[in-house]
N, C-alpha and C positions, 0 to 999 in steps of 0.2 A: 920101121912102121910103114904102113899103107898111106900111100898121099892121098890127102884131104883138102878137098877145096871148098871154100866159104865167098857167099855173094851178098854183099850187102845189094839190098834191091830201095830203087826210086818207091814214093811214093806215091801211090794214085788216087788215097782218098780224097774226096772236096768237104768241105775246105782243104788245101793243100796241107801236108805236114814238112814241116822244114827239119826236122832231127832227124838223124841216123845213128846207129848201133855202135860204129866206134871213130872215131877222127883220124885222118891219115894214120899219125905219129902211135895212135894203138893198135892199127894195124901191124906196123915196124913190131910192134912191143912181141904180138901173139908170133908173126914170120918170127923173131927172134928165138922165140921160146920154143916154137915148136917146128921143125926145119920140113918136116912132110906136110907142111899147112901153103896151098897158095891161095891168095885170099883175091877177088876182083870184084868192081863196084862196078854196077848199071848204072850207064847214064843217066844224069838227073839234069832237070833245068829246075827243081823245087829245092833240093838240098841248099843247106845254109851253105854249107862247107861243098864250094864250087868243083866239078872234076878236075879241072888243073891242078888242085892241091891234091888231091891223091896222087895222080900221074907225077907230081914232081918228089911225092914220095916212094916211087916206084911200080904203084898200084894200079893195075892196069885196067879200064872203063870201055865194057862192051859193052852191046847190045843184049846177049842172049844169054839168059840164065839158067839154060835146060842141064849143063853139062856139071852143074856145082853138086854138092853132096849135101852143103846146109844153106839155107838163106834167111839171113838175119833185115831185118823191119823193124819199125816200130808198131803202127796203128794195123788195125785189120786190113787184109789183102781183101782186093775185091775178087768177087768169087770166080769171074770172066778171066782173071790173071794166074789163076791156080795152075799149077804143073803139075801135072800127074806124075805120084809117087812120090814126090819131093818131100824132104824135110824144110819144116821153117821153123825160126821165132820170133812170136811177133806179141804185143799182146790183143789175145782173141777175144776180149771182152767178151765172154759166153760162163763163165763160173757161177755170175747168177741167173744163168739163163735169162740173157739180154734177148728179146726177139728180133732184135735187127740184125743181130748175126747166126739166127738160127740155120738158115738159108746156108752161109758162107760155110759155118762148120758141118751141116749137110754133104756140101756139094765135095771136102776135102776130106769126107768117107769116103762118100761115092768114087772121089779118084784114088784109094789108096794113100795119102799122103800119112804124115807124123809132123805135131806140133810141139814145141814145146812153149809154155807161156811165163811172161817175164813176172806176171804178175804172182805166179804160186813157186817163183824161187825162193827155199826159205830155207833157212839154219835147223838142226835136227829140232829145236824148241819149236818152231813154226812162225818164227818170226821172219819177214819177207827180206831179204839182202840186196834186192836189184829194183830199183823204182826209180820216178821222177818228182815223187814226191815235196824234197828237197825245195825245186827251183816253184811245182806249183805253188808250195806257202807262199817265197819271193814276193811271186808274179801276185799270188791273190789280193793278198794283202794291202801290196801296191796299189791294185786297182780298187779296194777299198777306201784307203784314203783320197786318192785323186775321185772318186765318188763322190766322197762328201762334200769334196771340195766345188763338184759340179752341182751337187745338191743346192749348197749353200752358196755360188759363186761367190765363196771367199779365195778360191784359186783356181787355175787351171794347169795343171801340169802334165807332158809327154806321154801317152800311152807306151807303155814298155817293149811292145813290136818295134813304137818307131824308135828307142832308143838303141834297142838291136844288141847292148852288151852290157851286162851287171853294171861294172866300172862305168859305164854314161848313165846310169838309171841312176847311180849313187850323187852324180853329179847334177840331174834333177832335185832331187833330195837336198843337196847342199841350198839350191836356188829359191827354194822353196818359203814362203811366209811361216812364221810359227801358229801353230795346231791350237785351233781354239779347246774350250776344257770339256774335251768329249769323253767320255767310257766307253772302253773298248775289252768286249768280251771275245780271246779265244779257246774255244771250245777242241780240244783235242792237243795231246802231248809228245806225240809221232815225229815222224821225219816232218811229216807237212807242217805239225807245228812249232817245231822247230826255226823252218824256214817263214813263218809268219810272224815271228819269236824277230827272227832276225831283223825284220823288212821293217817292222813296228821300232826296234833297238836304232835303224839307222836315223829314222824318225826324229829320233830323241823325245819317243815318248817313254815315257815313266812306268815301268813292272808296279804294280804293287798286289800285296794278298790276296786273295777272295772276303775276306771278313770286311777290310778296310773298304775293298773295293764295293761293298754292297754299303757301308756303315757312312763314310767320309764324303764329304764333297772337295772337291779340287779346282784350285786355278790355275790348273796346268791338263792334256788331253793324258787320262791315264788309260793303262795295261789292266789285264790280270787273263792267268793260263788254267783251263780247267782242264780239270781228267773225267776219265766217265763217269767216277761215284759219286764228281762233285754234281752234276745236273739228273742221274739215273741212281736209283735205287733197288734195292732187295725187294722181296714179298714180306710183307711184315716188319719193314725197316730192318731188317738184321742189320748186320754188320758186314762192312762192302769187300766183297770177294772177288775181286778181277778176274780168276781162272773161272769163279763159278757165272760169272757171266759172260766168257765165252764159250762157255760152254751151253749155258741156256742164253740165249741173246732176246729171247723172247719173254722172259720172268718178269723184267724190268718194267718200272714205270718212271716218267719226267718227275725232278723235282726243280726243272730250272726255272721257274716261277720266279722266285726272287731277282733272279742277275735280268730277267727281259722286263721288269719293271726299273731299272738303274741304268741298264746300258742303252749308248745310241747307236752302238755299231759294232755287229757279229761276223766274227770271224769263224766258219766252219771247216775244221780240220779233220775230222775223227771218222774212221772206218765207221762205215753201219752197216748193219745185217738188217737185209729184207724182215725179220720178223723181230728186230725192235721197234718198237715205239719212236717219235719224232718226236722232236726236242719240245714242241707247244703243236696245240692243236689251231686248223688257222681261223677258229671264232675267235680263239685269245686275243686275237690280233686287232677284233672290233672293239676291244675292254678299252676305257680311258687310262688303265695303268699301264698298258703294250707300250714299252719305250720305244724298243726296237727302230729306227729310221734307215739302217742300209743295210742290208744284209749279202758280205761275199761268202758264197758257200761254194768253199776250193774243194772237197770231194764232189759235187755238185751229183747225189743222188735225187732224179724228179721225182717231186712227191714223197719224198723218203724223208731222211733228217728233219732238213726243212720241209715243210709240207708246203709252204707256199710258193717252194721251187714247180715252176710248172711245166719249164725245158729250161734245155741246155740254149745259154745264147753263145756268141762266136767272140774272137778276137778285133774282127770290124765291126762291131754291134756290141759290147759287152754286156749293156744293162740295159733293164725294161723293170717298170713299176709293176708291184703288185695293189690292187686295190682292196683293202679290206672290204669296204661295203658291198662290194659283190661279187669278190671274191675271183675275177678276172684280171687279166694282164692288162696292164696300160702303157700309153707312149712311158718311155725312160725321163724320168727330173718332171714328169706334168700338172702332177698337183704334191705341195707337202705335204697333203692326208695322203698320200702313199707312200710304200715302201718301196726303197728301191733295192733290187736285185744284183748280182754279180755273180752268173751262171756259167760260164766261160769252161768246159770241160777240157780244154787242152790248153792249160793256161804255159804252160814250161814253153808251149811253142813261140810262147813272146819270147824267150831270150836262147834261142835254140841251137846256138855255138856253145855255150854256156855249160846247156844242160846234157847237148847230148856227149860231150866234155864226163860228167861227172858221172852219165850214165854208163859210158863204156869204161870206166876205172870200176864202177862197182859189176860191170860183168867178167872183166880181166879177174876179180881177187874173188868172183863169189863163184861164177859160174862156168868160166870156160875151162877150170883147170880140172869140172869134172863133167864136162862132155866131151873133151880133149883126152884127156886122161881118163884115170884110174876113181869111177865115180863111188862116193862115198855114201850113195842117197839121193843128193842133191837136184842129179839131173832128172832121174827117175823120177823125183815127185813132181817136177815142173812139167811133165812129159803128159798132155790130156790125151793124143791119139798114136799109135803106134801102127802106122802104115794100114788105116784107114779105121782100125777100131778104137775104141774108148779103153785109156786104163783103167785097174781097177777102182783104183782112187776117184775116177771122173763117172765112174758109170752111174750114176744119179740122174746124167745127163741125158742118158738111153732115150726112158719116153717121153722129156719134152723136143730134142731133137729130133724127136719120129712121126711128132704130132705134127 
């Protein structure tokens, strides 16, 4: 075979991002597997996982990335560091035609380049194989209940950056006072909710039904897991059809009325498409029955799901109040008649040895063995640009990236 060289590249967005593509020890894995592969990292002073640890696992840390065939990332490249021609993956947040990356996907026409994006790897059903989603439940979750807890100074526990590794976050967790008798709705059954499934689990808060959970009162802080048919509906109430609402994402209307008059605290896990509907519209919010009091919304779509989402906030800043009454952002915890927010769009970055741990095992089994190999699909559909044009898959993208 033709030797092949791969460059994990530093990252430069601000806020910094501290994950990378694969950890020394996967690097070994792919050098093992595939013997025409040389693999070298860019200098980082942001990376979790320090250059010593590569170099002592053999992996050599230049400066200059011109000379690689692919370069692996996580967050968007800024458009000032593009290399003409080059291949990357990274994810290009542009699928919904994000405008703050119009520009960057622009400018990696204009140079000829080819992307591939981690975000549209998916199994021949369309289901996605490579995400971070996992560690954001974790992390959101987390920062929901340390919320409340700053809501209500009934505790104050470690922001998850500063505990820096699951296993210490777990050990916050143990130190922790017991959860007064809250309701906690999450909304989505994915990887992300899985991982907020989890975060809640070490908690030792209590799962229970959707029925019980709208019906029952509790002296203990309960759970319950929704899926889309349990808050979103058909046209005419038919009968709930999961493919026929991905396929129209726009038919649907809220039936989650019920669970934000019981719950105090929403957990947002679930994909949403630009042309569904948002989980409550944000007058509900002025109604005396609006329980809702913290809301972490781990896809963190602005204006989308949540509608009272009004930006992304950071991992030094996580929360800011929403104010019903008029419908603007307030300081974070400054009056009880608000709602407080958990907008944090790169939340995995709180634990980013962790995650990008997990993320480079699901690109080892999902995706390198067919951009490496003998591709089955796979690569091809994650593939948005092909040495500077749009596939055909992505050409939707044509004239808002020309506008």
């Amino acid at each position: 075979m033709q030797p092949y060289k791969i460059g994990l590249i530093t990252e430069r967005k601000s806020p910094p991002d501290h994950r990378v593509a694969f950890i020394p020890e996967q690097c070994n894995n792919l050098l093992a597997a595939y013997p025409h592969l040389t693999i070298v990292a860019e200098r980082s002073a942001v990376r979790a996982i320090p250059d010593q640890e590569y170099e002592h696992e053999g992996i050599e840390i230049v400066e200059d990335m011109t000379d690689c065939d692919i370069l692996f990332g996580v967050k968007e490249v800024q458009k000032e560091n593009l290399i003409p021609g080059m291949t990357y993956c990274f994810f290009t947040h542009t699928i919904k035609r994000q405008n703050h990356n119009k520009a960057m996907l622009r400018r990696m026409m204009d140079l000829g380049c080819s992307v591939y994006d981690y975000e549209v790897i998916t199994d021949e059903k369309g289901m996605r194989t490579v995400a971070f989603g996992y560690y954001a439940g974790l992390v959101g979750a987390y920062n929901g209940i340390r919320g409340w807890g700053l809501r209500t100074g009934l505790f104050d526990i470690l922001p998850a950056h500063q505990c820096g590794h699951y296993a210490l976050l777990k050990r916050q967790i143990a130190q922790m006072p017991k959860l007064p008798p809250i309701k906690i709705v999450i909304a989505g059954r994915g990887r992300v909710g899985k991982g907020a499934k989890e975060m809640l689990d070490a908690f030792g808060i209590r799962q229970v039904d959707k029925v019980a959970f709208l019906e029952k009162q509790y002296d203990e802080a309960v759970y319950t897991v929704l899926q889309s048919g349990d808050y979103y509906a058909l046209p005419d109430d038919k009968q709930w059809d999961s493919d026929y609402f991905h396929q129209h994402p726009g038919a649907v209307h809220s039936i989650f009325t019920p669970y934000q008059r019981v719950a105090d605290l929403l957990i947002t896990t679930a994909f949403w498409h630009t042309d569904t509907p948002p989980l409550f519209q944000p007058a509900e919010t002025q109604q005396p029955d609006f329980r809702i009091k913290l809301i972490a919304d781990v896809t963190c779509d602005v204006e989308g799901f949540v509608p009272i989402n009004l930006r992304a906030s950071t991992i030094a800043a996580p929360f800011y109040d929403y104010d019903p009454a008029t419908g603007q952002e307030a300081a974070a915890f400054s009056s009880l008649d608000h709602i407080n927010l958990m907008t944090v769009d790169n939340l995995p970055c709180e634990l980013p040895r962790d995650a990008s741990c997990e993320f480079g095992r699901q690109l080892l089994d999902n995706f390198m063995p067919y951009l490496l190999g003998r591709d089955n699909g796979t690569a091809e559909r994650a593939k948005i640009l092909d040495k500077g044009h749009l596939t055909p898959r992505f050409q939707y993208l044509a004239e808002w990236v020309n506008s």
